[in-house]
PDB file as gemmi writes it, atoms N, CA and C in Angstrom:
CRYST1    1.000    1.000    1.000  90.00  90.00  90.00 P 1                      
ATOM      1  N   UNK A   1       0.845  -1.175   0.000  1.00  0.00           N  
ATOM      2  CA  UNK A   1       0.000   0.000   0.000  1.00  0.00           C  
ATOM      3  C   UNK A   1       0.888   1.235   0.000  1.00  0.00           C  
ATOM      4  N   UNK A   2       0.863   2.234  -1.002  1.00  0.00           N  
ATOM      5  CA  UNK A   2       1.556   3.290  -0.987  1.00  0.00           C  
ATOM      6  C   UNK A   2       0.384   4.399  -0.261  1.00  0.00           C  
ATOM      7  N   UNK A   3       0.993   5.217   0.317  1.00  0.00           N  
ATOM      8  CA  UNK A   3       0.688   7.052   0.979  1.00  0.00           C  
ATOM      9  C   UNK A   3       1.061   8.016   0.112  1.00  0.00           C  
ATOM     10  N   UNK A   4      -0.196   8.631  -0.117  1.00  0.00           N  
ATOM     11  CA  UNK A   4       0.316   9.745  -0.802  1.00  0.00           C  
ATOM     12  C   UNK A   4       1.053  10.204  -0.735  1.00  0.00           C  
ATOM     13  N   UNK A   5       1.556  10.881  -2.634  1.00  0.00           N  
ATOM     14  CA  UNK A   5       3.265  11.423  -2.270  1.00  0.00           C  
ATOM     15  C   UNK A   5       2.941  12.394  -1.378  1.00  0.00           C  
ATOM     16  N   UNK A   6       2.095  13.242  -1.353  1.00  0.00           N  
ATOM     17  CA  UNK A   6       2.271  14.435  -0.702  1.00  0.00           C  
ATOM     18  C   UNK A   6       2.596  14.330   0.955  1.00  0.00           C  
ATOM     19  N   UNK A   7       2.917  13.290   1.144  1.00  0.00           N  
ATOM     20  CA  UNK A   7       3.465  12.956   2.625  1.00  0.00           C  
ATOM     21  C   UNK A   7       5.062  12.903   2.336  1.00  0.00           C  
ATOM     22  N   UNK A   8       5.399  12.908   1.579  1.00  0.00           N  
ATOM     23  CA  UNK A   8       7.255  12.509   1.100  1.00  0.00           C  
ATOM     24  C   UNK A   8       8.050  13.216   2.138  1.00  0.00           C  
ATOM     25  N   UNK A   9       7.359  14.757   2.539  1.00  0.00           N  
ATOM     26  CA  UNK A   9       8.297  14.985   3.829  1.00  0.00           C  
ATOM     27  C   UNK A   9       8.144  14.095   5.340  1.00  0.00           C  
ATOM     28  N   UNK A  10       7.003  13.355   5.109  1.00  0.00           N  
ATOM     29  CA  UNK A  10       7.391  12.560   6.350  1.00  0.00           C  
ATOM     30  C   UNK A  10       8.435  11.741   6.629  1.00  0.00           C  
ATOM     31  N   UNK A  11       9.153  11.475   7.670  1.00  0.00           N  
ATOM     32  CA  UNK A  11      10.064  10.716   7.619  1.00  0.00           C  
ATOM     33  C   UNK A  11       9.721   8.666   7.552  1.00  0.00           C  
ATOM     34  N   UNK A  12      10.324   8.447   6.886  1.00  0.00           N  
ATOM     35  CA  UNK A  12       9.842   6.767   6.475  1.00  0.00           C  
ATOM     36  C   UNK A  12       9.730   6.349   7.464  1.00  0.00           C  
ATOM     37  N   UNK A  13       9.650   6.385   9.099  1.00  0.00           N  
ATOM     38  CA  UNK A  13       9.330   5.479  10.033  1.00  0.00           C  
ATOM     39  C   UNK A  13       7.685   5.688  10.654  1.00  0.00           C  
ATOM     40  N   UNK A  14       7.695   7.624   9.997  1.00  0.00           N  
ATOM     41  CA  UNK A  14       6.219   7.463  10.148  1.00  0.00           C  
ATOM     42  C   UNK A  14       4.806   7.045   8.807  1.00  0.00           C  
ATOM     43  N   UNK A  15       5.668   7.165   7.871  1.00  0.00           N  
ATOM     44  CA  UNK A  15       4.727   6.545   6.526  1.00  0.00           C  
ATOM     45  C   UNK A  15       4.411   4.820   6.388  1.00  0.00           C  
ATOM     46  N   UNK A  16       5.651   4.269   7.306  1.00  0.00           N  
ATOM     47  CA  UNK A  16       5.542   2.693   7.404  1.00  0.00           C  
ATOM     48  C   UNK A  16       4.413   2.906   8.954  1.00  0.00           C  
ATOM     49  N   UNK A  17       4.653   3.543   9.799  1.00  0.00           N  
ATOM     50  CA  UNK A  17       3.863   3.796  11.044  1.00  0.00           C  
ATOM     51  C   UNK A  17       2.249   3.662  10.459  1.00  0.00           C  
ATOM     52  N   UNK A  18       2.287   4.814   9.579  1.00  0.00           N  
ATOM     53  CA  UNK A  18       0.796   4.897   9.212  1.00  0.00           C  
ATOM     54  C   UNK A  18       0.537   4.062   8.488  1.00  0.00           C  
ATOM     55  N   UNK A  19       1.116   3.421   7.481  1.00  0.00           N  
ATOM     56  CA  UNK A  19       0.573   2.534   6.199  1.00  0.00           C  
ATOM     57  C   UNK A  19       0.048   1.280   6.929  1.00  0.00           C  
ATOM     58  N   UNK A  20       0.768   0.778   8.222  1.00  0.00           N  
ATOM     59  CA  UNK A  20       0.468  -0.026   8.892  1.00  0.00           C  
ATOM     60  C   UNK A  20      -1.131   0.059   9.562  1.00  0.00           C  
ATOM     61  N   UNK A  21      -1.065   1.670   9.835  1.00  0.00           N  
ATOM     62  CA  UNK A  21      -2.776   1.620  10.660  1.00  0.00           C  
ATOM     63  C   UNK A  21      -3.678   1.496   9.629  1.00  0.00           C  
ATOM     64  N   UNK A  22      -3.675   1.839   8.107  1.00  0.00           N  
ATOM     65  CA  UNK A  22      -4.556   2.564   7.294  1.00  0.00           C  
ATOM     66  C   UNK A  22      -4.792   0.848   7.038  1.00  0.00           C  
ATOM     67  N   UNK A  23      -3.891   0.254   6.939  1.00  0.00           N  
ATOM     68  CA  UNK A  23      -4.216  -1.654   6.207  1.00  0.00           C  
ATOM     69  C   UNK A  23      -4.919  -2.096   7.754  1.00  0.00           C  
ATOM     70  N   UNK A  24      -4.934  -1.959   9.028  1.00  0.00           N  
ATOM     71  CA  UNK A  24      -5.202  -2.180  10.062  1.00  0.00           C  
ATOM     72  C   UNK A  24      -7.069  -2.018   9.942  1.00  0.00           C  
ATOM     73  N   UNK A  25      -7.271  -0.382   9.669  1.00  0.00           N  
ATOM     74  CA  UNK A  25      -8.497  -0.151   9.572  1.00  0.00           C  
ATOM     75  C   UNK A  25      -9.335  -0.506   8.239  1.00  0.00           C  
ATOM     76  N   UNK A  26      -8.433  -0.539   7.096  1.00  0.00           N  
ATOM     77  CA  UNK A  26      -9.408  -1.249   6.048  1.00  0.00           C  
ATOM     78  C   UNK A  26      -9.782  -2.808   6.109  1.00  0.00           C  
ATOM     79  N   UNK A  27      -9.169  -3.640   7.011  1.00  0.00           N  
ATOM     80  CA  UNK A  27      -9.064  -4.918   7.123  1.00  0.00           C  
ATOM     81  C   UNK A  27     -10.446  -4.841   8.466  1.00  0.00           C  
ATOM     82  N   UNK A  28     -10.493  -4.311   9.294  1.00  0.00           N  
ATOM     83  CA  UNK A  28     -11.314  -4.033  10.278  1.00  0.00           C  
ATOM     84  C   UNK A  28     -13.028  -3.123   9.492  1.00  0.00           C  
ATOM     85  N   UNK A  29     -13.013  -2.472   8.741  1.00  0.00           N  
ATOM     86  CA  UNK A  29     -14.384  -1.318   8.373  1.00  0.00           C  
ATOM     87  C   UNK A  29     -14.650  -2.221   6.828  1.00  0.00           C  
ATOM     88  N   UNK A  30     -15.291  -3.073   6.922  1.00  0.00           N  
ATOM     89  CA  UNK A  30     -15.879  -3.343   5.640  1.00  0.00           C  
ATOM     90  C   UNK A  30     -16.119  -1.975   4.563  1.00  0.00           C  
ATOM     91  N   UNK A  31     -16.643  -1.050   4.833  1.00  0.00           N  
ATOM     92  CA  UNK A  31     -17.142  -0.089   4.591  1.00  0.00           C  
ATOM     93  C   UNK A  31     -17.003   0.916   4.270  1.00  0.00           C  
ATOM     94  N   UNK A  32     -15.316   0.823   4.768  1.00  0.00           N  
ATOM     95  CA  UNK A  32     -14.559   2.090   4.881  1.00  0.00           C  
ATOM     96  C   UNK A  32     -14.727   2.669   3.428  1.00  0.00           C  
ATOM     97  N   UNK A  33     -14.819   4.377   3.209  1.00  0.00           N  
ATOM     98  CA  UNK A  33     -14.537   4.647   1.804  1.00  0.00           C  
ATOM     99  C   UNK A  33     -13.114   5.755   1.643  1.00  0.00           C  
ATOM    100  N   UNK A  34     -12.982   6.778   3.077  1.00  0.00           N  
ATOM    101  CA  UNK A  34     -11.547   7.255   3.046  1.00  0.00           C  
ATOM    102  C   UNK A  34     -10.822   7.414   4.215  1.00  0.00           C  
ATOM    103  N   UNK A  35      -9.618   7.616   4.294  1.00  0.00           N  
ATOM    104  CA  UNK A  35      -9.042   7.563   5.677  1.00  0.00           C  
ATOM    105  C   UNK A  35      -7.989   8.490   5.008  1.00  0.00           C  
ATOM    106  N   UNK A  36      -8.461   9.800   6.017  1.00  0.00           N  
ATOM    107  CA  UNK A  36      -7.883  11.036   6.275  1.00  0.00           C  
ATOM    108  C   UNK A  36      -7.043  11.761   7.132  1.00  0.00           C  
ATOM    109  N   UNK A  37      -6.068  12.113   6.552  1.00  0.00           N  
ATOM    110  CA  UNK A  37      -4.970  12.511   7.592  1.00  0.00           C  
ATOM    111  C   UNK A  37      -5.527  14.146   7.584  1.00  0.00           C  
ATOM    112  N   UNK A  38      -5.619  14.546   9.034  1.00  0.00           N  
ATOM    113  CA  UNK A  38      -5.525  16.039   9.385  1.00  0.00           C  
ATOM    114  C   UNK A  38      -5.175  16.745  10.426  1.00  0.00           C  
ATOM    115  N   UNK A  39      -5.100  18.304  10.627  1.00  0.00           N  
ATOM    116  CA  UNK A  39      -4.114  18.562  12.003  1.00  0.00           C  
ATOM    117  C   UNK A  39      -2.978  18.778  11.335  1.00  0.00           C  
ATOM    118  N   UNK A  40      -1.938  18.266  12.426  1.00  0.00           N  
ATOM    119  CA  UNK A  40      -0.404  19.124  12.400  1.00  0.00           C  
ATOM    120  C   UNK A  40       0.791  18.454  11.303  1.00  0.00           C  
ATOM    121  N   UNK A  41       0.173  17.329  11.283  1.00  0.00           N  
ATOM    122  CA  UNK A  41       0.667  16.089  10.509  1.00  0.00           C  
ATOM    123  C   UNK A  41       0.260  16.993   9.289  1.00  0.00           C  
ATOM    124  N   UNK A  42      -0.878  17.116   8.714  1.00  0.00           N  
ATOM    125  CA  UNK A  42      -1.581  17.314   7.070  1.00  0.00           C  
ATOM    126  C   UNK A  42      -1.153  18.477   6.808  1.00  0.00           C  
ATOM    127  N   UNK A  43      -0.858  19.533   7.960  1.00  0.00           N  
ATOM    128  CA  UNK A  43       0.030  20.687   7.404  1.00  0.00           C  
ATOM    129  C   UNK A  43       1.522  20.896   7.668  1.00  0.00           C  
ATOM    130  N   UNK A  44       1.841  19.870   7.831  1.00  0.00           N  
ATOM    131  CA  UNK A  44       3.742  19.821   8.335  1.00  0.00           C  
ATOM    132  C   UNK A  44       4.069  20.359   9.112  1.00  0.00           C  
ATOM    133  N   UNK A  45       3.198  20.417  10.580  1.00  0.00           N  
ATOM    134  CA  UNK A  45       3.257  21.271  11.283  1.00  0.00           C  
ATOM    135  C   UNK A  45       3.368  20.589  12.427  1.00  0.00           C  
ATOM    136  N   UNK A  46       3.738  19.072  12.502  1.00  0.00           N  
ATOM    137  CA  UNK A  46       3.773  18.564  13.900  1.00  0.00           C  
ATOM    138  C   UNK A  46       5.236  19.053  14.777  1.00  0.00           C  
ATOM    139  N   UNK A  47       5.107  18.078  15.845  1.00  0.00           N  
ATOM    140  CA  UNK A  47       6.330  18.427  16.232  1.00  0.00           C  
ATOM    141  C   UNK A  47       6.548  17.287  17.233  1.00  0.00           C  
ATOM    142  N   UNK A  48       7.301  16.870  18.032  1.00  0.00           N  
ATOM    143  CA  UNK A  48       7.560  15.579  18.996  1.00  0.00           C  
ATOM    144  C   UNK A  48       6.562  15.612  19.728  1.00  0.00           C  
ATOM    145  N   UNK A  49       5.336  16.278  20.551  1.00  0.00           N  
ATOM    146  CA  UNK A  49       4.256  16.554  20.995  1.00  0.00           C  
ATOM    147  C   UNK A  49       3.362  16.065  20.280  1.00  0.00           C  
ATOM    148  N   UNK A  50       3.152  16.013  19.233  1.00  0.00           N  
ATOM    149  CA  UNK A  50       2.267  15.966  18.583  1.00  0.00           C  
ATOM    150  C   UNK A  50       1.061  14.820  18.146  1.00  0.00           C  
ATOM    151  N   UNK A  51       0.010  14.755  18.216  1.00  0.00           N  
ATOM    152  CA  UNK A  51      -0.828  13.687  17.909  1.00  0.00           C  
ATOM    153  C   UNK A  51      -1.170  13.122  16.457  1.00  0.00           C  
ATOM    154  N   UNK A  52      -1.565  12.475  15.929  1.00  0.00           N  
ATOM    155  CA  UNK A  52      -1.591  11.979  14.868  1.00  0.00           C  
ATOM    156  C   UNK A  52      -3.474  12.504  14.509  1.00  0.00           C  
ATOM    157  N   UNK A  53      -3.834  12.423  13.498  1.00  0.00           N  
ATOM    158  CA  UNK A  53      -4.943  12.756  13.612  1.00  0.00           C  
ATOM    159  C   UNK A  53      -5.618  12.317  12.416  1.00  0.00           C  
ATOM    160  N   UNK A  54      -6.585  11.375  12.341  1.00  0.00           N  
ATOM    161  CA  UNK A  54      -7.224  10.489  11.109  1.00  0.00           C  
ATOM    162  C   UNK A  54      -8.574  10.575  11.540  1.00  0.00           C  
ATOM    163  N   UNK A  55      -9.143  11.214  10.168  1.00  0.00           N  
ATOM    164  CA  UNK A  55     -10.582  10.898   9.995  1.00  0.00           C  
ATOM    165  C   UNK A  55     -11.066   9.497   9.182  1.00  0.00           C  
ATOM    166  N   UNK A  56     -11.958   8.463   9.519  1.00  0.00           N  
ATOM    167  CA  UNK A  56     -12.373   7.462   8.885  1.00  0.00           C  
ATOM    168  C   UNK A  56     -13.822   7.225   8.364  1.00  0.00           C  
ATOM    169  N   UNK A  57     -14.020   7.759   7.533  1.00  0.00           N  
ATOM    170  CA  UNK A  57     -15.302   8.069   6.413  1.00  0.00           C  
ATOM    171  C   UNK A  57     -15.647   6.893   6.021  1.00  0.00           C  
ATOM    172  N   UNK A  58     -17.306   6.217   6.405  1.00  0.00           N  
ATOM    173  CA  UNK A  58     -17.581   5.308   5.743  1.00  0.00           C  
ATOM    174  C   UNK A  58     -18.763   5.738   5.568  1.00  0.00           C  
ATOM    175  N   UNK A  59     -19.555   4.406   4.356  1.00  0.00           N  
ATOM    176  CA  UNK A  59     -20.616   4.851   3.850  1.00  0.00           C  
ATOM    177  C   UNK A  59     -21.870   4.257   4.907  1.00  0.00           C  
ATOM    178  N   UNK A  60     -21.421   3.892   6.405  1.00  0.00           N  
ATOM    179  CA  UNK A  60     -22.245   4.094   7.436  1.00  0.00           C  
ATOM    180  C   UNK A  60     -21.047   3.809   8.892  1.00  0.00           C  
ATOM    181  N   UNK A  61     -21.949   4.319   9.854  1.00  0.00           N  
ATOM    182  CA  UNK A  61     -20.835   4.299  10.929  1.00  0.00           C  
ATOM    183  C   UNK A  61     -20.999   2.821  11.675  1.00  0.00           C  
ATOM    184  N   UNK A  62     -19.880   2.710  11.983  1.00  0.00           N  
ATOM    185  CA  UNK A  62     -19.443   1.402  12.799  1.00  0.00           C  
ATOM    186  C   UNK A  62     -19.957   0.848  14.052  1.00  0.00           C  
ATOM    187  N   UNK A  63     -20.381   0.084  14.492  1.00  0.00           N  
ATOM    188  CA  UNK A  63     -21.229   0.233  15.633  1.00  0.00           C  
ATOM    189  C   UNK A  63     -20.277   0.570  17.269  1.00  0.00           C  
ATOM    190  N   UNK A  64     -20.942   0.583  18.048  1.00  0.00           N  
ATOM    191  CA  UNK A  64     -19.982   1.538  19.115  1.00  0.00           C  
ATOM    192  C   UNK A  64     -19.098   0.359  19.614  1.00  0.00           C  
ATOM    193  N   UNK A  65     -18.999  -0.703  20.022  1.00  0.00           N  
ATOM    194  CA  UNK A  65     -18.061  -1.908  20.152  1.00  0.00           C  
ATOM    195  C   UNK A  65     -17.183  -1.328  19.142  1.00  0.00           C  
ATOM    196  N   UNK A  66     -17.311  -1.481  18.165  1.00  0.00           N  
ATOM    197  CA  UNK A  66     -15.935  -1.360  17.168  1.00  0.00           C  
ATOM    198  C   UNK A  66     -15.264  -0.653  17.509  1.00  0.00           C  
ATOM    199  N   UNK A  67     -16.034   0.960  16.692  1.00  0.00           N  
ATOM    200  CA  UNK A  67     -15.336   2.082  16.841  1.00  0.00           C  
ATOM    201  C   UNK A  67     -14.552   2.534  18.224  1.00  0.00           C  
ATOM    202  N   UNK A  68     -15.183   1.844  19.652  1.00  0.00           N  
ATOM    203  CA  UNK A  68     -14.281   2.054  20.846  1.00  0.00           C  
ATOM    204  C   UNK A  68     -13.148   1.077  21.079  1.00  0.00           C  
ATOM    205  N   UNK A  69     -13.464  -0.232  20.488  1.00  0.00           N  
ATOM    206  CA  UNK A  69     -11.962  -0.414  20.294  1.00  0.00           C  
ATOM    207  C   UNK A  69     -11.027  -0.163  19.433  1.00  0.00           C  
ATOM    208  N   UNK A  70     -11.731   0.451  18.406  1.00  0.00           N  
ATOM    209  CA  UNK A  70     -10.403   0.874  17.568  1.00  0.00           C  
ATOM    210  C   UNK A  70      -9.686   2.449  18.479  1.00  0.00           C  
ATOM    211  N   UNK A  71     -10.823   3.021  18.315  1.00  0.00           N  
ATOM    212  CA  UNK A  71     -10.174   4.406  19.201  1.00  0.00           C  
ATOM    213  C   UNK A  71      -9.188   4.536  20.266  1.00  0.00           C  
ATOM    214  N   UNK A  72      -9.627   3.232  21.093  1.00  0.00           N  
ATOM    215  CA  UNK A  72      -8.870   2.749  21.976  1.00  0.00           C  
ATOM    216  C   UNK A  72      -7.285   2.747  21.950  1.00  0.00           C  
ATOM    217  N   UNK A  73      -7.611   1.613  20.805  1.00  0.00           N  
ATOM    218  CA  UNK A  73      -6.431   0.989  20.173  1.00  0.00           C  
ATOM    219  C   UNK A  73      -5.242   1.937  19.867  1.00  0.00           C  
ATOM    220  N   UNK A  74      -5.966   2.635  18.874  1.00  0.00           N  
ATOM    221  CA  UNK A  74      -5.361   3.851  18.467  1.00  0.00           C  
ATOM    222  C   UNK A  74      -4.717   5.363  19.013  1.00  0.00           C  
ATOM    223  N   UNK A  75      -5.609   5.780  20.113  1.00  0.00           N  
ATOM    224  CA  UNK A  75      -5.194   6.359  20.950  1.00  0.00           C  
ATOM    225  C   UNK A  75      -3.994   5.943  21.552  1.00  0.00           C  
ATOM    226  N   UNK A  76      -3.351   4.579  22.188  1.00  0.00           N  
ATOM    227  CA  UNK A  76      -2.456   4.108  22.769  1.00  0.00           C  
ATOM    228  C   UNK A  76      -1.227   4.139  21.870  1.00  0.00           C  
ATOM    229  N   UNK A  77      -1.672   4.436  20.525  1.00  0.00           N  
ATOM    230  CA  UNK A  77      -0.368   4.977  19.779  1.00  0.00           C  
ATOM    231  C   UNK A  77      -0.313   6.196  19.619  1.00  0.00           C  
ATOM    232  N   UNK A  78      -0.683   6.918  20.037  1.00  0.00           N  
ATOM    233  CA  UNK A  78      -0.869   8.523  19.738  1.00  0.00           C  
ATOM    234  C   UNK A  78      -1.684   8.588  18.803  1.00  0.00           C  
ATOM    235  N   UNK A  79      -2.947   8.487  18.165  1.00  0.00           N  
ATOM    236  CA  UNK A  79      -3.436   8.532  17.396  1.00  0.00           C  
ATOM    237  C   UNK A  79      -4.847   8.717  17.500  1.00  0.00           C  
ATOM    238  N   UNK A  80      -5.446   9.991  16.788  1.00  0.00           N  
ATOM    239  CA  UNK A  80      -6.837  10.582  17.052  1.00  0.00           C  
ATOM    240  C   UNK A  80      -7.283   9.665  15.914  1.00  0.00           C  
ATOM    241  N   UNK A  81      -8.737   9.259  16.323  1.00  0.00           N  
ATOM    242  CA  UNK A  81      -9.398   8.459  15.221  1.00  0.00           C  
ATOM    243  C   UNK A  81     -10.411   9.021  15.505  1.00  0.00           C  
ATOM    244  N   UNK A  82     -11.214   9.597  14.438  1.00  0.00           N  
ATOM    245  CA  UNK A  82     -12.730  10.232  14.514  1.00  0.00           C  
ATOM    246  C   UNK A  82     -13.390   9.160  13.252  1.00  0.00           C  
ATOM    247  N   UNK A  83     -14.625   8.862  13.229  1.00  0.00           N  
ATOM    248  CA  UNK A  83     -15.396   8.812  12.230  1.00  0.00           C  
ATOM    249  C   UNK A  83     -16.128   9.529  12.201  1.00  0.00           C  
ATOM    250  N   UNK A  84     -16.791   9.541  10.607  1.00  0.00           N  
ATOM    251  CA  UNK A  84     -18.107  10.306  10.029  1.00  0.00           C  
ATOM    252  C   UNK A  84     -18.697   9.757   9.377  1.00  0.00           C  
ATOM    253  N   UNK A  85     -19.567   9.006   8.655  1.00  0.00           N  
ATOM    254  CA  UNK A  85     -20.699   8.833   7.847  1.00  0.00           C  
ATOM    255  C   UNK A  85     -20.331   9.748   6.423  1.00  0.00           C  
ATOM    256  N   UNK A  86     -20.574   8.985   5.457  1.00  0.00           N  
ATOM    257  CA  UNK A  86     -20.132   9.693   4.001  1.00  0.00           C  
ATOM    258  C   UNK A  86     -20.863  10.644   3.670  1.00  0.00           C  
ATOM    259  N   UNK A  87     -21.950  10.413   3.832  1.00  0.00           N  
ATOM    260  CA  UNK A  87     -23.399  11.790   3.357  1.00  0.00           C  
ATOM    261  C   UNK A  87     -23.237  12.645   4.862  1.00  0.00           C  
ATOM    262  N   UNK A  88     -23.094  12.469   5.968  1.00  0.00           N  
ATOM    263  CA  UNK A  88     -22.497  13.434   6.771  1.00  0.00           C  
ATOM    264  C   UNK A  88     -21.561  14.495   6.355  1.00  0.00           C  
ATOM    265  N   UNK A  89     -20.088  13.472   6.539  1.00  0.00           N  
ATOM    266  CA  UNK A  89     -19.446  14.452   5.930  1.00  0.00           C  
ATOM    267  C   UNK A  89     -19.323  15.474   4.482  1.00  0.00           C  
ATOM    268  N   UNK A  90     -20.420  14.534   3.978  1.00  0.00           N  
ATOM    269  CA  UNK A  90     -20.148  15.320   2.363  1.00  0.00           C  
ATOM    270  C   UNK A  90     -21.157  17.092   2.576  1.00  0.00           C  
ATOM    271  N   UNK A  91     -22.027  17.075   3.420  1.00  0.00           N  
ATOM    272  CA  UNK A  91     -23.428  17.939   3.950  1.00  0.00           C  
ATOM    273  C   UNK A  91     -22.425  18.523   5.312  1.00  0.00           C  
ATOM    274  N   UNK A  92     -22.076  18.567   5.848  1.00  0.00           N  
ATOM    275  CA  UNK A  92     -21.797  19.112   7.309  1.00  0.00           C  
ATOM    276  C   UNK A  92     -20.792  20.023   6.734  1.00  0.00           C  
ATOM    277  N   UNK A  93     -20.953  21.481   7.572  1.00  0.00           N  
ATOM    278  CA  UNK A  93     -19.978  22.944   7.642  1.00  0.00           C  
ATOM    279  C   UNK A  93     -19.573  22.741   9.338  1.00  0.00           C  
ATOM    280  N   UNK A  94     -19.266  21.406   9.938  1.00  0.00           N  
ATOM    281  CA  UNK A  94     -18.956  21.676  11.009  1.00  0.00           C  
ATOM    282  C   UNK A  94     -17.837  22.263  10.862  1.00  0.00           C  
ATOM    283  N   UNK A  95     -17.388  22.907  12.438  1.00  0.00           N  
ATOM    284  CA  UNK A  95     -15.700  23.597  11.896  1.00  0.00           C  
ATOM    285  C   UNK A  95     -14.861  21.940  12.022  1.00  0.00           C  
ATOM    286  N   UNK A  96     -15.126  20.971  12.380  1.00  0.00           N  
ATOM    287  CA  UNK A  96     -13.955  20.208  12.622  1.00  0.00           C  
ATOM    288  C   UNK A  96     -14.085  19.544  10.791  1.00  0.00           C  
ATOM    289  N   UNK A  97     -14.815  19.324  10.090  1.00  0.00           N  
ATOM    290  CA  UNK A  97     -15.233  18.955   9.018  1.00  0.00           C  
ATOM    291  C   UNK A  97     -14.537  19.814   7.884  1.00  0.00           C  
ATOM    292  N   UNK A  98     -14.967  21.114   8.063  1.00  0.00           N  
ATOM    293  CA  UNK A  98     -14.445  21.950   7.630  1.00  0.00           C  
ATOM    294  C   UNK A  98     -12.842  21.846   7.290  1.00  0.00           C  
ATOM    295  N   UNK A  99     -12.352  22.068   8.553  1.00  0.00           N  
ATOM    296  CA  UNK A  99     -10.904  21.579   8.984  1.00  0.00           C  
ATOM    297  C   UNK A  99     -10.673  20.506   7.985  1.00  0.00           C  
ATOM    298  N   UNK A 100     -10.743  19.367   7.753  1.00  0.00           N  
ATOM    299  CA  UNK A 100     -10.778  17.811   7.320  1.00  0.00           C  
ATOM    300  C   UNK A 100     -10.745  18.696   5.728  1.00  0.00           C  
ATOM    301  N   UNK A 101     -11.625  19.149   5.427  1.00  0.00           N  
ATOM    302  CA  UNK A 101     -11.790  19.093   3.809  1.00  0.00           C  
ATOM    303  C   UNK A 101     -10.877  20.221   3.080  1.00  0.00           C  
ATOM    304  N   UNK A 102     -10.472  20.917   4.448  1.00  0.00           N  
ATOM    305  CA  UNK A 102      -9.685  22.250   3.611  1.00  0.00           C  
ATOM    306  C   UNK A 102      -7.707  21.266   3.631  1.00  0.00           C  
ATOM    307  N   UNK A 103      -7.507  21.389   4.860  1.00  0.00           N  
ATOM    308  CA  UNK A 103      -6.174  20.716   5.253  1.00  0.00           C  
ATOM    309  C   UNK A 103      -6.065  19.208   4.823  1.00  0.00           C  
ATOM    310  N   UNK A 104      -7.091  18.586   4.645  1.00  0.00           N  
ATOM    311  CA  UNK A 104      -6.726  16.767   4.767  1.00  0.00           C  
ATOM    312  C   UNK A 104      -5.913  16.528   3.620  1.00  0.00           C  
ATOM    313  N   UNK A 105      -5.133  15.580   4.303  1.00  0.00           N  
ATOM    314  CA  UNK A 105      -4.652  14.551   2.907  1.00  0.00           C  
ATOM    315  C   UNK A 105      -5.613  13.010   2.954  1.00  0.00           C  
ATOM    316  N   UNK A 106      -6.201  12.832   1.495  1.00  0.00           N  
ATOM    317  CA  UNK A 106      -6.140  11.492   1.439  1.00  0.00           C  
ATOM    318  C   UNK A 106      -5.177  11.047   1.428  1.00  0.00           C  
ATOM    319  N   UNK A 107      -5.433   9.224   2.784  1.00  0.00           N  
ATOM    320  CA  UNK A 107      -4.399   8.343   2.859  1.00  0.00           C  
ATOM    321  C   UNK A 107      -4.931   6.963   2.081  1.00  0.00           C  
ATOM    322  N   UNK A 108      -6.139   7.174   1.902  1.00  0.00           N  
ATOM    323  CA  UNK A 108      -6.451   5.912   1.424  1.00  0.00           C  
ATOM    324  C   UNK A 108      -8.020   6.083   0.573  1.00  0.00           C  
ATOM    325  N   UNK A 109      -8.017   5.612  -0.260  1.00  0.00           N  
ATOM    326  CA  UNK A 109      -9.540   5.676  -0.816  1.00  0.00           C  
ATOM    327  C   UNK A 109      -9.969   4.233  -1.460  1.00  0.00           C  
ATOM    328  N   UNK A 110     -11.132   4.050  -0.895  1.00  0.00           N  
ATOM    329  CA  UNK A 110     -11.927   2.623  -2.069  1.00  0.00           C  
ATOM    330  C   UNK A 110     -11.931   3.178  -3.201  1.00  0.00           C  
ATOM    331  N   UNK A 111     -11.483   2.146  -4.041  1.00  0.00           N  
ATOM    332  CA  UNK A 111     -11.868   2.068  -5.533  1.00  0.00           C  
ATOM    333  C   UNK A 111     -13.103   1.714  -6.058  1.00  0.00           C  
TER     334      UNK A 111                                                      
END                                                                             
């Protein structure tokens, strides 16, 4: 699985880091349709502090068992995991949404 080039300034321990979660969560979300990098990461703006931050867009949401263990999961690596619903996110001016569609990188998309 390749990451977008537009990650090339990441350093390769975090593009193997992530490529690892993104095959993690498509193997886990039947459903999944994108998995979005955003935050400090999507604008090259992290720093050793810093959290990881992935939105996971499917074309329905996961039931709450799942999604809390993945969050879980994920959190324990530094890692924000939000979902949204596809017709959600495609309709919503939330500001965190907002955020997602102006800054995100796609990391992964169904074909």
């Amino acid at each position: 699985m390749k990451i977008d080039e537009t990650l090339s300034v990441l350093d390769n321990t975090t593009k193997e880091f992530l490529s690892d979660k993104i095959l993690y969560l498509v193997n886990q979300i039947p459903d999944l349709e994108y998995i979005i990098l955003f935050g400090s990461y999507a604008r090259m703006e992290q720093s050793i502090k810093s959290d990881i931050d992935l939105m996971a867009i499917t074309s329905y949401i996961p039931d709450r068992l799942l999604r809390g263990d993945l969050c879980s999961k994920f959190e324990e690596e530094n890692i924000d995991l939000v979902f949204y619903d596809a017709d959600t996110f495609r309709n919503s001016d939330c500001l965190l949404v907002s955020q997602v569609k102006k800054e995100g990188i796609v990391l992964w998309k169904r074909k």
